[in-house]
N, C-alpha and C positions, 0 to 999 in steps of 0.2 A: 539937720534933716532935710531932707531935698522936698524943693514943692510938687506936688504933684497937679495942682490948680483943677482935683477934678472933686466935685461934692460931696460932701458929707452924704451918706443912707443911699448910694447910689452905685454900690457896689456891682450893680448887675450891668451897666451899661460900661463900664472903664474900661472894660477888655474890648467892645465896639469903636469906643471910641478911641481907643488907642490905633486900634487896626487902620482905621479911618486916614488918622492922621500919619501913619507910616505909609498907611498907599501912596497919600500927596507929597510922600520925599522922592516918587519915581517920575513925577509931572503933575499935572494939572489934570484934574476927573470929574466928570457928571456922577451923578448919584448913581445910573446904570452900569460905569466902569466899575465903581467901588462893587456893587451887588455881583460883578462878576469874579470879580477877586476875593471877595467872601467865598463865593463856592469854589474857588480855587484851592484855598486856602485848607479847606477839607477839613484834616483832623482836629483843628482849632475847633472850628462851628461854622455856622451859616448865620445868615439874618434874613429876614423878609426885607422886603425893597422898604414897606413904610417905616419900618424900623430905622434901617438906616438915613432916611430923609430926614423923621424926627430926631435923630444922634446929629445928623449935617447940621439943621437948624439951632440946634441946644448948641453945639460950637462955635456956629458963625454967631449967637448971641454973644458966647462969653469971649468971642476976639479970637479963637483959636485958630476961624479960616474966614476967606473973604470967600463972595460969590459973582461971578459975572455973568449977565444973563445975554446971550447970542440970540438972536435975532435972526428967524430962518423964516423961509418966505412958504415953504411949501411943505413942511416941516413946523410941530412945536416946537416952540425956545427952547434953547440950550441953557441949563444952570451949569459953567464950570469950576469948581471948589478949588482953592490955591490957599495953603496953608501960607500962616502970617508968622513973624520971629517970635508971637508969644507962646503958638501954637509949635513952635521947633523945641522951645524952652521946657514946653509944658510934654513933650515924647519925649527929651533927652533928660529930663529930671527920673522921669516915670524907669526909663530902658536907664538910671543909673542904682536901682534899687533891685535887690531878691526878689522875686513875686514866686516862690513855690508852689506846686500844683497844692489846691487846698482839695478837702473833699465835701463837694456841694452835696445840696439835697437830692435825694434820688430815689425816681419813685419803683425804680424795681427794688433796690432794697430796702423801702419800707414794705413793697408786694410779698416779698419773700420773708419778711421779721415775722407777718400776719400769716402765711400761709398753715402753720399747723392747723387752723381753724377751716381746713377744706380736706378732701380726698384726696387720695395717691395721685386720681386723675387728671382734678382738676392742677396741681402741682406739678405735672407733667407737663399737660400741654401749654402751660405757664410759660416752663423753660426753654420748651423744644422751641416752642412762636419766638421764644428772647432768642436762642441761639439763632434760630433763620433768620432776623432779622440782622442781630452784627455778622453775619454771614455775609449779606448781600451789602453791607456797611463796607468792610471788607474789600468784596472783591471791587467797590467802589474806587476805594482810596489805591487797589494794585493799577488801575487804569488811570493813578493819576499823573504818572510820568510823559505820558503821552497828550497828556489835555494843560498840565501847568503851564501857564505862560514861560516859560523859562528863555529870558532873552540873553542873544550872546553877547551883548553890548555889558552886561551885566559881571561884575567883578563873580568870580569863581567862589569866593568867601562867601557873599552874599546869598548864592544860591545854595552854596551847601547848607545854612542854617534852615534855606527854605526847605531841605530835603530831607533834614532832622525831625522836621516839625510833622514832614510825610511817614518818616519812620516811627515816631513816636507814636501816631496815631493807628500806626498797619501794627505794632506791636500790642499797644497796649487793648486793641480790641481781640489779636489772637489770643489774648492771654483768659479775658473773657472769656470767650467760645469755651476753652479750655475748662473754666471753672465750672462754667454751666454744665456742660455733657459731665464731669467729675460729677456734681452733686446731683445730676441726674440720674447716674450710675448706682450714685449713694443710697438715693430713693427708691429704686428699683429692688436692690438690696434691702431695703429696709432697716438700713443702719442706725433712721433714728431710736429703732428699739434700744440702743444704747445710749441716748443720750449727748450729753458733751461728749463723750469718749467718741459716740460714733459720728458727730461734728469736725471735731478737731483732732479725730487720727491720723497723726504723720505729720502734725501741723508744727511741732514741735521736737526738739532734740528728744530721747528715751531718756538723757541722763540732764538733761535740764530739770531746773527745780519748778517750772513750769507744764512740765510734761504733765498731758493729760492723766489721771490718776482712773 
């Protein structure tokens, strides 16, 4: 089984700190380089800047990056991060295993498990506020062809995985919007008068032995 050298109960931070360590296979970074490649990065996620200083720190402890502090006259110091071989070891163990998207906590759909306990209304402007937001999510990540760093120095391979990760993200939030204005549609309708049936019609084949009843 391959090591992956990163903690036990600290599952929230692996995915930063992986990031981290893949920006420093491009060069050598300040913690502001990495925070801008985070937002670059888009459909992944973001991190707050002290977030990822605390992720720099917790790796230059375990050996994974060394730091060199530059010395500027007119100017604060410069922290610049240079991944070490245990820290290559520790990204090419990690990038030789499956990590499937999993499905995290999330608090729109605990919002919406509890919403039968409100009016049509407030259940409405729930969703419309959820849809305008990955709307504007959205039309975020379509502007990001134009804003990625996308160096031409950079192997072609390389970039296209970066541009998968852009599609995955412009996909998987239209597909949202999608479900929302659907179940909004549903509520408007008043299809919970039916129940499961008016939940999950069409969600299923007709001649499936699943099919709503």
């Amino acid at each position: 089984m391959p090591r992956t050298d990163l903690p036990e109960g600290e599952e929230a931070y692996v995915s930063l700190e992986i990031a981290l360590l893949g920006f420093l296979t491009y060069r050598p970074m300040t913690g502001y380089d990495m925070k801008k490649m985070t937002d670059d990065v888009g459909p992944s996620w973001t991190a707050p800047q002290s977030q990822i200083y605390d992720t720099l720190h917790r790796l230059e402890r375990r050996g994974l990056v060394t730091v060199e502090v530059i010395q500027q006259d007119t100017k604060p110091n410069r922290k610049l991060y240079r991944m070490t071989p245990e820290g290559e070891k520790t990204l090419a163990d990690w990038m030789s295993e499956a990590h499937p998207p999993r499905v995290l906590r999330n608090p729109f759909l605990l919002q919406l498990w509890f919403t039968g306990l409100v009016d049509d209304d407030v259940v409405l402007r729930f969703l419309e506020e959820s849809a305008a937001e990955l709307k504007k999510y959205v039309a975020n990540l379509e502007s990001k062809p134009e804003a990625i760093g996308d160096s031409g120095d950079e192997p072609r391979r390389s970039r296209f995985f970066k541009w998968m990760t852009l599609n995955y993200g412009v996909q998987h939030a239209r597909f949202q919007i999608s479900w929302i204005e659907e179940t909004i549609a549903r509520v408007r309708r008043k299809d919970y008068e039916d129940g499961k049936k008016g939940a999950l019609r069409g969600l299923f084949d007709s001649d499936s032995p699943e099919a709503v009843q």
